[in-house]
C-alpha positions as CSV (number, residue, x, y, z in Angstrom):
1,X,-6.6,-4.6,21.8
2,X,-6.4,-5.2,17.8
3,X,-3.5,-8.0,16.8
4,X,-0.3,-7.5,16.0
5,X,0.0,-6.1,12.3
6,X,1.1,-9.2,10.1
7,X,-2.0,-10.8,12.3
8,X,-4.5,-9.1,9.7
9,X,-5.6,-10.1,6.4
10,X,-6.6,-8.3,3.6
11,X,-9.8,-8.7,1.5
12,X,-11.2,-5.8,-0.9
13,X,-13.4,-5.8,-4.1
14,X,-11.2,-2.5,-6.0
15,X,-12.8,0.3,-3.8
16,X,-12.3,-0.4,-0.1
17,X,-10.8,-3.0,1.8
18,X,-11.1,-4.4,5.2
19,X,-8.4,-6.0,7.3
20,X,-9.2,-9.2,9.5
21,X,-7.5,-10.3,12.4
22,X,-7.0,-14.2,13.4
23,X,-9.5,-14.3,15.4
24,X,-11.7,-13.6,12.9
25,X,-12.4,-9.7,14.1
26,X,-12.7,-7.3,11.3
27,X,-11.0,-4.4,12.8
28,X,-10.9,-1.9,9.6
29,X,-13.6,-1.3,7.1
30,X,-13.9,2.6,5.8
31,X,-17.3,2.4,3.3
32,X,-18.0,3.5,0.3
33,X,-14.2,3.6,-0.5
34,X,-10.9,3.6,0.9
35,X,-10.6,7.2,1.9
36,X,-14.2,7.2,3.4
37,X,-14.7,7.5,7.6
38,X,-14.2,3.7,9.0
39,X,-17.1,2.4,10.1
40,X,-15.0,-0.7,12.1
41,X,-11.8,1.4,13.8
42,X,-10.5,-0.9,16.4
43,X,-7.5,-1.2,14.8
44,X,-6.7,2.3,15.7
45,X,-8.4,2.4,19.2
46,X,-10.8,-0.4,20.9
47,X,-13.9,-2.4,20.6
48,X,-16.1,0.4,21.3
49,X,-15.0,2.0,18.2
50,X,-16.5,-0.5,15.9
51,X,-15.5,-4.5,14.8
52,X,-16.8,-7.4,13.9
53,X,-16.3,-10.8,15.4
54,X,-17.2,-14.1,13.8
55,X,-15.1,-17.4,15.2
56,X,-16.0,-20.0,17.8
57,X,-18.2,-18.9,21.0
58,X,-16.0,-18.2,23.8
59,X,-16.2,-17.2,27.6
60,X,-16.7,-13.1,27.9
61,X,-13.5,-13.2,30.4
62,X,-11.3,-15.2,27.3
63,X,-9.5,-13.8,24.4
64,X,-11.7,-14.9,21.5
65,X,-10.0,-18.2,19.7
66,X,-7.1,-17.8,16.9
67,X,-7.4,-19.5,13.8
68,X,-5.4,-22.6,13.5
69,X,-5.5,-22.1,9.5
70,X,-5.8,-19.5,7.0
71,X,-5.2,-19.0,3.5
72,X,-6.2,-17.4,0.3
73,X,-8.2,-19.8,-1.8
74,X,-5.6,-20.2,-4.8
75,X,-4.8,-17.6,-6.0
76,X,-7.5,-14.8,-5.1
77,X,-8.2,-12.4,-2.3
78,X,-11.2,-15.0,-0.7
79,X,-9.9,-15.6,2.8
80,X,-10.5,-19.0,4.6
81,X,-9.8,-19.3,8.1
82,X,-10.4,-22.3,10.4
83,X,-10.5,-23.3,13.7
84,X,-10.2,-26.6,15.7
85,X,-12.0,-26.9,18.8
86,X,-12.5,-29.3,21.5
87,X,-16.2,-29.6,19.7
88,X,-15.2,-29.8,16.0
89,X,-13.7,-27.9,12.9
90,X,-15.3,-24.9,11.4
91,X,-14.5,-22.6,8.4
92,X,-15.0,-19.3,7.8
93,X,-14.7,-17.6,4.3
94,X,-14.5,-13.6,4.0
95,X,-14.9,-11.8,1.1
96,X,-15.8,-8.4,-0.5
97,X,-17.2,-9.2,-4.2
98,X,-15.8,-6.9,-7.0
99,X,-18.9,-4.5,-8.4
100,X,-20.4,-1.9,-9.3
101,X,-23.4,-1.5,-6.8
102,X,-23.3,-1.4,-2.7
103,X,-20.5,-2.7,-1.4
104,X,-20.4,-5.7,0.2
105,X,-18.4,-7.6,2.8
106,X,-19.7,-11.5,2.9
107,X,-18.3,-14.1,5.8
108,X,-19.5,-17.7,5.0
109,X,-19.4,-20.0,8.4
110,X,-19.5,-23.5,7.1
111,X,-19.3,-27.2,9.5
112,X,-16.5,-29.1,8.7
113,X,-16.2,-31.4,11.3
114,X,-18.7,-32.0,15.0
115,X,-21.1,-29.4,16.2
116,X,-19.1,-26.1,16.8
117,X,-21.4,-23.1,18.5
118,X,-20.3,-20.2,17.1
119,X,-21.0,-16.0,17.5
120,X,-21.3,-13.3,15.3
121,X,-20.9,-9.9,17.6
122,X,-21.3,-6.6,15.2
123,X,-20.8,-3.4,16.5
124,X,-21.0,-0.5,13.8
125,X,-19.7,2.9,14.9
126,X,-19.7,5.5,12.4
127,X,-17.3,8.3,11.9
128,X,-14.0,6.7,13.1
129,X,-16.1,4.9,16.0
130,X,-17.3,8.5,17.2
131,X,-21.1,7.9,16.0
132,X,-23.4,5.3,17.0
133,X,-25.6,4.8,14.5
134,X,-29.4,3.8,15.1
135,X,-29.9,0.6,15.0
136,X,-33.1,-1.3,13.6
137,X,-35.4,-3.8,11.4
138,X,-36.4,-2.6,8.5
139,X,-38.5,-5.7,6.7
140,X,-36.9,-8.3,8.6
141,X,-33.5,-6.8,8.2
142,X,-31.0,-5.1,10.4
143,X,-30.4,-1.8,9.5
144,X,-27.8,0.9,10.7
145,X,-28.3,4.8,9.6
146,X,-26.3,8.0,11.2
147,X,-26.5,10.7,9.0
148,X,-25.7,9.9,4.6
149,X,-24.5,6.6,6.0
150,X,-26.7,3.3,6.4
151,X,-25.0,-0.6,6.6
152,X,-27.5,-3.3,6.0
153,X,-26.7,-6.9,7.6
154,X,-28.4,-9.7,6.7
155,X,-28.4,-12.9,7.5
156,X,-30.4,-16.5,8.6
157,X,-29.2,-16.6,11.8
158,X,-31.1,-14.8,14.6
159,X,-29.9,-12.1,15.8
160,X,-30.7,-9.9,19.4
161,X,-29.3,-6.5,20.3
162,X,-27.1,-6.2,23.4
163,X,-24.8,-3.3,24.9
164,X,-25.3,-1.7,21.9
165,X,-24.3,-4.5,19.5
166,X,-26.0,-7.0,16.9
167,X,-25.3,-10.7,18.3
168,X,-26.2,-14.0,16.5
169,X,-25.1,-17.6,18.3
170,X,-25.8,-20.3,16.5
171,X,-24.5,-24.3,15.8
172,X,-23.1,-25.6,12.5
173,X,-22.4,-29.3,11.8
174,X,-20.9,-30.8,8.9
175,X,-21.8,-29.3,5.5
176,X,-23.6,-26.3,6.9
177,X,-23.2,-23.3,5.7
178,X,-24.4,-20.0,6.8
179,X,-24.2,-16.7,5.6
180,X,-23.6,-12.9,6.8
181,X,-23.4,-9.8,4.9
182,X,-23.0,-5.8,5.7
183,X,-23.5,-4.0,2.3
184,X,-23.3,0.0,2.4
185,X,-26.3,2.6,1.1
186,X,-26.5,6.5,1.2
187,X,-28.9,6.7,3.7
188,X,-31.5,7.9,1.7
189,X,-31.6,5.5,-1.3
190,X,-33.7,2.2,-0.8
191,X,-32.7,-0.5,0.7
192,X,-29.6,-2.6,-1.1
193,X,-30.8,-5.7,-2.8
194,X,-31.2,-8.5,-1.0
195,X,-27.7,-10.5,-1.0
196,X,-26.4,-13.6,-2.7
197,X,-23.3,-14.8,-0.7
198,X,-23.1,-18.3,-2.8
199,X,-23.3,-16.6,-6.3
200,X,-21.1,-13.7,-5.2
201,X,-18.2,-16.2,-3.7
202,X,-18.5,-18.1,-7.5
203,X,-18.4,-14.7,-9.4
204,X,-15.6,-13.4,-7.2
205,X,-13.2,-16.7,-7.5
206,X,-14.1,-16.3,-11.0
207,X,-12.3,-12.6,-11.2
208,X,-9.3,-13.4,-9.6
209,X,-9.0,-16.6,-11.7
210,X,-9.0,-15.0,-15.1
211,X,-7.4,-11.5,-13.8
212,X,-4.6,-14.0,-12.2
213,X,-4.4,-15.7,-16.0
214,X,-3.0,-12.3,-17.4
215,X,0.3,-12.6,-15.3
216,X,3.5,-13.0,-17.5
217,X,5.9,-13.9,-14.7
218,X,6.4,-17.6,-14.2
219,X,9.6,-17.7,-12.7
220,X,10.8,-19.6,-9.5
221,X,9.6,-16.6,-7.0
222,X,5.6,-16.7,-8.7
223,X,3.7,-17.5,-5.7
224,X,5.5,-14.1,-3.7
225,X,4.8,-12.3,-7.0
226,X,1.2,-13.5,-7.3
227,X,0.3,-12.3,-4.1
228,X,2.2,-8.9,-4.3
229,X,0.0,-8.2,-7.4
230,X,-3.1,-9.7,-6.3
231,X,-2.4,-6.9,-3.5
232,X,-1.9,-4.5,-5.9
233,X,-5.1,-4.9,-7.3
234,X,-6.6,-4.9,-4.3
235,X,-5.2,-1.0,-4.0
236,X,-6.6,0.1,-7.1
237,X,-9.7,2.5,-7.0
238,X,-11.4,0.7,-10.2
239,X,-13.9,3.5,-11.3
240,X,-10.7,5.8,-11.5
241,X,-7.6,3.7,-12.2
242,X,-6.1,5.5,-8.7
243,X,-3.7,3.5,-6.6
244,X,-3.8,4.0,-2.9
245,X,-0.5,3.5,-0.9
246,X,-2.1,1.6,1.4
247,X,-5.4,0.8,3.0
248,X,-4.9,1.9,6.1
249,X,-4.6,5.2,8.4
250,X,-1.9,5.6,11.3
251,X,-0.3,2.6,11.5
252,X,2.5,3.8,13.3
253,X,6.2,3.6,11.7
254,X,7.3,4.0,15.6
255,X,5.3,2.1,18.0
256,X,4.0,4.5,20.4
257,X,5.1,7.3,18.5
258,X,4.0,9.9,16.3
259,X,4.8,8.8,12.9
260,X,1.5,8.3,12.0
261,X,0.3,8.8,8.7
262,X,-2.8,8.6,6.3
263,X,-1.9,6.2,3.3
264,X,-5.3,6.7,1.6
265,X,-4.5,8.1,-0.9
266,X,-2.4,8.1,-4.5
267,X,0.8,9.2,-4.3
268,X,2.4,9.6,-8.0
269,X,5.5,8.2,-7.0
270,X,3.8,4.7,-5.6
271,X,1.5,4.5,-8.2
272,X,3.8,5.4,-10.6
273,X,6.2,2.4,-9.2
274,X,3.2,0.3,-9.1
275,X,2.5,1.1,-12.4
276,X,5.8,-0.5,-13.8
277,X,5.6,-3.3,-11.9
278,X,2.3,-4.2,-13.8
279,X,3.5,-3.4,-17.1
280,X,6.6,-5.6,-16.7
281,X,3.9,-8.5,-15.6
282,X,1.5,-8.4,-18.0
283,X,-1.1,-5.8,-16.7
284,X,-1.5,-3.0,-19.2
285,X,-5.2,-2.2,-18.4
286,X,-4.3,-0.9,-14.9
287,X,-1.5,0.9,-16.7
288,X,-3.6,2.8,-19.0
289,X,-6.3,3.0,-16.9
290,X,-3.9,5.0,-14.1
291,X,-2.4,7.0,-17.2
292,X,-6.0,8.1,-17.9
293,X,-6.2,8.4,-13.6
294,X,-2.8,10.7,-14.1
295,X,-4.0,12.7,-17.0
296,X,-7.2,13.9,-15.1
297,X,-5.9,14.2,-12.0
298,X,-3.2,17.2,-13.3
299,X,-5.3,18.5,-15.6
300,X,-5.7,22.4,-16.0
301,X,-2.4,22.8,-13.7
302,X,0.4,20.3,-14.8
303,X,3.1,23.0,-13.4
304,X,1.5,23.3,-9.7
305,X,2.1,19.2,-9.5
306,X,1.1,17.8,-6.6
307,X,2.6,14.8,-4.8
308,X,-0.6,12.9,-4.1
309,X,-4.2,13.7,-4.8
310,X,-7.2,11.4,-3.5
311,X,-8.3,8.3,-5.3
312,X,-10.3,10.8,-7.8
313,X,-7.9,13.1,-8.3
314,X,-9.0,15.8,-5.5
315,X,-6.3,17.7,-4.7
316,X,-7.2,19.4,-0.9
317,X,-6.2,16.0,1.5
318,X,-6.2,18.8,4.2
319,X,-4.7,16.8,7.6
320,X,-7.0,16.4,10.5
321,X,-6.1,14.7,14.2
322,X,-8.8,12.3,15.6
323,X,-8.2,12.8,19.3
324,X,-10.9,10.3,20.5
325,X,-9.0,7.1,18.9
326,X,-6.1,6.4,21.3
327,X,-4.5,5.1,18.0
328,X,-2.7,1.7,17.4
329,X,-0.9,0.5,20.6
330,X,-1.2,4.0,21.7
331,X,0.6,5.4,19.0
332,X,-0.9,8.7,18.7
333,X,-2.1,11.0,17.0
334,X,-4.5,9.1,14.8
335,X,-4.3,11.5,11.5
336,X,-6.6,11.6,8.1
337,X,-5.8,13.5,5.3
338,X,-2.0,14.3,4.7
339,X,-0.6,17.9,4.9
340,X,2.4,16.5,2.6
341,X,-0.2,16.8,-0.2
342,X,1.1,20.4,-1.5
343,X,5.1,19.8,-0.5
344,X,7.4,20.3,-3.2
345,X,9.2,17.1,-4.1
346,X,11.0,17.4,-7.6
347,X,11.3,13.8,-7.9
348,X,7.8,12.8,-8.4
349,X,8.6,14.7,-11.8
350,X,10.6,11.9,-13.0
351,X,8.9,8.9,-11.5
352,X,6.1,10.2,-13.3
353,X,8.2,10.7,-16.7
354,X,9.8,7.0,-16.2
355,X,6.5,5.9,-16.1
356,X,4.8,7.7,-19.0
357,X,7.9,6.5,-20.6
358,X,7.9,2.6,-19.6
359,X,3.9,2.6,-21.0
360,X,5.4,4.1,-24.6
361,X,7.9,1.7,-24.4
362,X,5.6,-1.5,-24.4
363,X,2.8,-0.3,-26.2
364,X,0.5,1.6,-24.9
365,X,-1.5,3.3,-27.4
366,X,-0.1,6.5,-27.8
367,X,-2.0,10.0,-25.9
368,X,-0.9,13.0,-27.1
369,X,-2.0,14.7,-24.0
370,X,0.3,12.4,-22.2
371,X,3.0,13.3,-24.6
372,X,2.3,16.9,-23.8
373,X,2.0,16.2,-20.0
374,X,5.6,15.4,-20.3
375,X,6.8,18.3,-21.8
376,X,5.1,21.1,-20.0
377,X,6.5,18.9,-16.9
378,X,9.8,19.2,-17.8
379,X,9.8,22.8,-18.6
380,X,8.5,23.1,-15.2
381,X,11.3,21.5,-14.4
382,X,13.6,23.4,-16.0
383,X,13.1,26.9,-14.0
384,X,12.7,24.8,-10.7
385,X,15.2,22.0,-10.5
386,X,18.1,24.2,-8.5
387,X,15.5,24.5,-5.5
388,X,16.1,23.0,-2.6
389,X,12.8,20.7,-1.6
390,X,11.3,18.0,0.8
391,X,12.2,15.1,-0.9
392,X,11.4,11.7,-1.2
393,X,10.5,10.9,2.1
394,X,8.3,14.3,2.5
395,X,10.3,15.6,5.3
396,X,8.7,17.9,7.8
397,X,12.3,19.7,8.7
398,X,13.9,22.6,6.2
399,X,14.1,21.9,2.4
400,X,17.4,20.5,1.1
401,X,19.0,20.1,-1.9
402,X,18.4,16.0,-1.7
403,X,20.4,14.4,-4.6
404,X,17.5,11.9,-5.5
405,X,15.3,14.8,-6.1
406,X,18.0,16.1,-8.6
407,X,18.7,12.1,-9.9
408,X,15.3,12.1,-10.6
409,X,15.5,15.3,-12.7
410,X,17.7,14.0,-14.6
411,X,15.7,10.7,-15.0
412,X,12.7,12.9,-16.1
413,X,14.9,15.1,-18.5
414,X,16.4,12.3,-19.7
415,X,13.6,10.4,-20.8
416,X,11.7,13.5,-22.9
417,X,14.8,13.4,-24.4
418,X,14.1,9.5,-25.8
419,X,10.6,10.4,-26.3
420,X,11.6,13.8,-28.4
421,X,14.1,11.1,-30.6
422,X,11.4,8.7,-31.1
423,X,9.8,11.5,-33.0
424,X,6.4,10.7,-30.7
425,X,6.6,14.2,-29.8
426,X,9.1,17.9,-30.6
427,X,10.6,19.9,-27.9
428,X,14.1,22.0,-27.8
429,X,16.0,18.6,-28.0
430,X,19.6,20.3,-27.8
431,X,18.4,22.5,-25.0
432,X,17.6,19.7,-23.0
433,X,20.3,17.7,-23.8
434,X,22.3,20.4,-21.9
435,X,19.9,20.8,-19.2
436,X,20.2,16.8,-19.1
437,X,24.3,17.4,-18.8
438,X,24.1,20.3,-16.5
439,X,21.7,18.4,-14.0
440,X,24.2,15.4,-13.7
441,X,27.1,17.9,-13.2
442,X,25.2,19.1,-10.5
443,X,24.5,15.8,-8.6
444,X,28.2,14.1,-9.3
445,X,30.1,17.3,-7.9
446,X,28.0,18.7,-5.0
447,X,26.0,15.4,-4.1
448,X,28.9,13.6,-3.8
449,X,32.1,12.9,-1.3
450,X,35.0,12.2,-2.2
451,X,36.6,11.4,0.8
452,X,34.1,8.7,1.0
453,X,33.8,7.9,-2.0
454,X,29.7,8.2,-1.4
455,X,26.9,10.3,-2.5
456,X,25.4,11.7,0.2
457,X,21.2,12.4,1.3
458,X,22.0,16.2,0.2
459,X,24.2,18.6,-1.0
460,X,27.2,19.6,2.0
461,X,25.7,17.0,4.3
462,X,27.2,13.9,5.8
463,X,24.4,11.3,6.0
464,X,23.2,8.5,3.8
465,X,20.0,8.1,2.4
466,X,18.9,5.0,1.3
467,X,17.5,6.6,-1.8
468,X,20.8,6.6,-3.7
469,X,20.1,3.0,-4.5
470,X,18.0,4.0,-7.3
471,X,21.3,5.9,-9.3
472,X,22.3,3.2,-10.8
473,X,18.7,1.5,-11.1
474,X,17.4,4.6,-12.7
475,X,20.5,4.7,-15.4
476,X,22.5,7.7,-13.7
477,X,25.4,5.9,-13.7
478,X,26.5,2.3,-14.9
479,X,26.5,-0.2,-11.5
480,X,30.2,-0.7,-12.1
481,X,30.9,3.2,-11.8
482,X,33.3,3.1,-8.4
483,X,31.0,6.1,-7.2
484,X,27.9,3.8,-7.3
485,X,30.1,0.6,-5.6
486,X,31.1,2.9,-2.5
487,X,27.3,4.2,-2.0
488,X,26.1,1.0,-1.8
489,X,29.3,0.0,0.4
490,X,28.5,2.8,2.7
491,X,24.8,2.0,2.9
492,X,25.4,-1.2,4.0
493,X,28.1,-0.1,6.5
494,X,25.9,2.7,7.6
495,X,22.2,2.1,7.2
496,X,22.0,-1.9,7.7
497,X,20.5,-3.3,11.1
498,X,22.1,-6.0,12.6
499,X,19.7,-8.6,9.9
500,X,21.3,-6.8,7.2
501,X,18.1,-4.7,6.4
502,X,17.9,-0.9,5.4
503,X,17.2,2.1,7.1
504,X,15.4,5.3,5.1
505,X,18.5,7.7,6.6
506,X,19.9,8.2,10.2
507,X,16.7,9.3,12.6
508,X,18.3,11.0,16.6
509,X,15.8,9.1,19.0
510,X,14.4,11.8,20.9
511,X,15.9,14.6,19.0
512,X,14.1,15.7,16.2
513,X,15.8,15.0,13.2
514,X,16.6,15.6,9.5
515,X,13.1,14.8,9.1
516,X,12.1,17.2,11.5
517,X,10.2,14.3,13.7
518,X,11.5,12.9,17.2
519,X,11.7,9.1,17.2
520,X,12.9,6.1,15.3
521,X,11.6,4.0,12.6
522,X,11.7,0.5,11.6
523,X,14.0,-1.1,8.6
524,X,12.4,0.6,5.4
525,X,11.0,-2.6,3.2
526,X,11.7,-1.0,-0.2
527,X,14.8,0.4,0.4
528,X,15.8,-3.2,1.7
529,X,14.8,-4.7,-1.8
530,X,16.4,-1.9,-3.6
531,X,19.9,-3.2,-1.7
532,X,18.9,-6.7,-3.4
533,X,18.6,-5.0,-6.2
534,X,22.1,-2.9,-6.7
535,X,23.9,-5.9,-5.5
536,X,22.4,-7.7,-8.0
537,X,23.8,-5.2,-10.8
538,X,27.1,-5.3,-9.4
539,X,27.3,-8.7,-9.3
540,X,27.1,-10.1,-6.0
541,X,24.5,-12.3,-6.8
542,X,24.2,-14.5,-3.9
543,X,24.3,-11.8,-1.7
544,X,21.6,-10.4,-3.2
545,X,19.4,-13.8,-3.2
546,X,20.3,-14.3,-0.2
547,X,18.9,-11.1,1.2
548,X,15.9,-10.9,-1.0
549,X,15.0,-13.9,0.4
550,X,15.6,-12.6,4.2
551,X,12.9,-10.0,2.8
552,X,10.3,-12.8,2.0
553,X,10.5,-15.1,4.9
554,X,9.4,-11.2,6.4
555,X,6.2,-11.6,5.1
556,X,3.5,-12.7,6.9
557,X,1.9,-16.2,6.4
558,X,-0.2,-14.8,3.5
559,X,2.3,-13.0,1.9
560,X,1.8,-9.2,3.0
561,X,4.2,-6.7,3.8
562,X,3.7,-3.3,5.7
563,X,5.5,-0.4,5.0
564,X,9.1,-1.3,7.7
565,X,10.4,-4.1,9.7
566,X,10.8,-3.2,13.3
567,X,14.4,-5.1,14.1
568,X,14.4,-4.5,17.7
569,X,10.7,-5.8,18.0
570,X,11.1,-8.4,15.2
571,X,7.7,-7.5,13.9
572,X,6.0,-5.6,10.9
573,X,5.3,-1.8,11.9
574,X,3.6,1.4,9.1
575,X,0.8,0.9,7.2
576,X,-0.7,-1.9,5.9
577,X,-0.6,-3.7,3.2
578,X,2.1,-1.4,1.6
579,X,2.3,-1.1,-2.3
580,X,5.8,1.0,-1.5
581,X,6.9,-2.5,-0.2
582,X,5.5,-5.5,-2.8
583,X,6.4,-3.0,-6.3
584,X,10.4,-3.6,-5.2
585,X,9.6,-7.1,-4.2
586,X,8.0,-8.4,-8.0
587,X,11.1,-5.9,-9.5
588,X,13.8,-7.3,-7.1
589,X,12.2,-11.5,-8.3
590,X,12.2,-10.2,-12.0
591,X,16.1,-9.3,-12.0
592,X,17.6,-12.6,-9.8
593,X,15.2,-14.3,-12.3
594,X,16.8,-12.8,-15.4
595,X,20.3,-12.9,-13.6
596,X,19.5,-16.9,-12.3
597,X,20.5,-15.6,-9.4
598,X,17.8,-17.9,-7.5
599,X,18.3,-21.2,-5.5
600,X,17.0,-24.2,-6.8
């Protein structure tokens, strides 16, 4: 059975990732990129569908050994895990070096302390653990080929074949250190160089070192704001500039239920959010490297936006169910691709605006495509902003007229506006000035309840939706407008758990429900710091510190957060890590840091 989610890890060199468990089991690993097949799926089904185990030797009948350590080394994504055993100490350091070649995933066993006999068991299935590769020595190393696909593994150890699977046991005493490495090939190129695990550790520690250097932020919540962009990073597709939401497939938002999603992928709206985040910390490559990611990836249709396109801008993420992976905890189905990819969702118009807008704002160097981009978007927007849609949270039940899809018309209206008054670019400026006016009219008198005193998910309907947090974020409204006050007053009333975090909306259990899905879901993570947030603006400070930290001591102990916070199983639940969750965490530190609003 894989670990518990917050029991992984995450390493990755800017093109895939892999996520390891505790016990020192690599349970995830899709090669060449993130969106590629997985050739290690026991995170989403069992041991026969692919991992790799390196920790202490142990009985077959016994759970392998948990780490009694692990870290990050400083501040990098180089994992070191260690283990005390009744024979000594021993350290193992995982890795996947940044390049431009194969990729590479490096584990470094080294003595620390007695003579420890450890294992290496590597099982390689291909195709979601549906294909068993074959297995064999090519020049004295091990090989794995099924169809484009070959993994080479090299190592000093010996290694033996058993039950299908590549074993090495061997002994390290103090100051040994020995090496294994699985780099990827196309299956009919030659053979990967030969690896160098010492000189690739060096020139990786180097990377993070210097990328870490670039940082701006150096308040009193760094370390949490480190990590969350060092994870980031880690979810940017570097030969495109393309953010994935997460690294990870069908990590279930219900545990054993169907919400099961695949994250891998670039949704405008998280890497738009993302985006700002690294702007307001220093980070203005990955900015203009995503505009240049944004600019492609629309290209030749900017009116037929889509809400997500794959990590090089293809646009058909057709969805797919993998019926022989029982999924995670038996959370099925286990999906790929994403069917939300052609939904209408009028919002990602102005979380793409706001960001366009953000990157003029602190520099960028000015694109006049972009500028255009903007405007073509927005008269787009101005035929189709009365339709009803599926929203932010890509709802699978009838469209609606949500109210954040229509606050975030306004957002994108609003900000050509700035851009036309700059006199970066020309457009009907007093046309959209009343577009701007009619679209607020709109929100504030069918979005909103009097009675209440709320805005509400949609137009004529009585739930909440934690999405009307961003109004006053997004400049809709000032924070002390008595509108904004009772949204967030009936959010918390209405959408808090019993720890005081936030749900999306109200789900019906078995009933299917505005989402059009049976089941419940977890606390949403974002929409939790977004409640930091607004407090913040209306000045209840401590209220807000104290619940933003409530949202770190979530974390697990090396700083990652999935998507949702599971407050009946007190555990982390959705995919994994989740850039939707640590954008709102480095925005929620920068504002109690500007406010003081911090203990200490």
């Amino acid at each position: 059975m894989a670990g518990r989610i917050e029991d992984y890890a995450l390493i990755g060199d800017m093109q895939t990732a892999a996520l390891v468990c505790r016990d020192g089991t690599v349970d995830w690993l899709c090669l060449p990129r993130f969106d590629s097949h997985a050739v290690f799926a026991g995170l989403l089904g069992t041991e026969e569908h692919g991992f790799w185990r390196l920790g202490p030797a142990h009985a077959a009948d016994a759970k392998p050994p948990t780490a009694a350590r692990r870290s990050y080394r400083g501040d990098s994504l180089i994992l070191e895990s260690e283990w005390d055993t009744p024979r000594g100490t021993v350290r193992v350091t995982d890795f996947m070096p940044p390049r431009d070649g194969a990729p590479q995933l490096i584990r470094i066993v080294e003595g620390v302390t007695g003579r420890v006999p450890m294992r290496s068991a590597l099982r390689m299935r291909f195709s979601y653990g549906r294909v068993v590769p074959w297995v064999h020595k090519h020049e004295g190393r091990t090989v794995a080929v099924a169809g484009p696909d070959s993994v080479w593994f090299d190592t000093e150890a010996e290694t033996y074949g058993k039950a299908l699977t590549t074993y090495a046991d061997f002994t390290v005493a103090p100051g040994d250190r020995i090496a294994f490495t699985i780099s990827w090939q196309p299956s009919h190129k030659q053979p990967p160089p030969l690896p160098e695990p010492e000189g690739s550790l060096e020139a990786t520690e180097d990377f993070w070192r210097e990328w870490v250097e670039h940082c701006t932020y150096h308040g009193p919540y760094r370390e949490a704001v480190i990590r969350s962009l060092i994870t980031l990073k880690a979810l940017t597709y570097a030969p495109t500039g393309g953010i994935v939401a997460a690294p990870t497939t069908s990590l279930p938002e219900d545990i054993g239920g169907v919400r099961n999603w695949d994250y891998r992928y670039t949704w405008l709206r998280d890497a738009a959010i993302t985006l700002s985040s690294l702007l307001r910390t220093g980070y203005r490559e990955e900015a203009r490297a995503w505009r240049e990611w944004l600019l492609r990836a629309v290209a030749g249709d900017p009116e037929n936006l889509q809400i997500m396109y794959g990590i090089a801008g293809e646009r058909e993420l057709g969805e797919a169910e993998l019926d022989w992976l029982p999924g995670y905890e038996s959370s099925a189905p286990v999906r790929v691709g994403n069917g939300a990819a052609h939904q209408l969702q009028l919002d990602v118009y102005g979380e793409v605006t706001e960001a366009l807008h953000l990157g003029h704002m602190t520099g960028l160097a000015r694109n006049d495509y972009a500028s255009l981009l903007q405007l073509k978007l927005i008269r787009y927007l101005e035929d189709h902003w009365q339709e009803p849609d599926e929203g932010i949270w890509e709802v699978r039940g009838p469209r609606r007229h949500f109210v954040h899809s229509k606050v975030m018309a306004w957002v994108a209206v609003d900000r050509t506006i700035k851009l036309i008054e700059s006199g970066d670019a020309d457009g009907p400026l007093e046309r959209w000035k009343e577009l701007r006016d009619d679209i607020h009219r709109d929100v504030c008198e069918k979005g909103y309840d009097k009675e209440r005193n709320t805005f509400t998910q949609s137009y004529g309907s009585q739930e909440l939706d934690a999405s009307l947090l961003l109004i006053p974020q997004m400049g809709f409204l000032p924070p002390d407008d008595k509108r904004v006050i009772g949204t967030i007053e009936a959010i918390q009333r209405e959408l808090s758990t019993p720890d005081g975090f936030i749900l999306r909306y109200p789900t019906e259990g078995d009933r299917e429900g505005v989402d059009g899905l049976p089941g419940d879901e977890g606390a949403f993570l974002a929409c939790s710091f977004w409640m930091a947030d607004d407090l913040a603006m209306i000045g209840r400070v401590d209220e807000a510190r104290k619940l933003f930290e409530k949202l770190l001591a979530l974390r697990n102990d090396l700083g990652l957060l999935a998507e949702e916070w599971d407050p009946r199983l007190k555990r982390q639940v959705g995919n994994f890590p989740q850039a939707f969750s640590h954008v709102p965490l480095i925005d929620t530190a920068l504002r109690l840091t500007a406010s003081g609003a911090y203990g200490g």
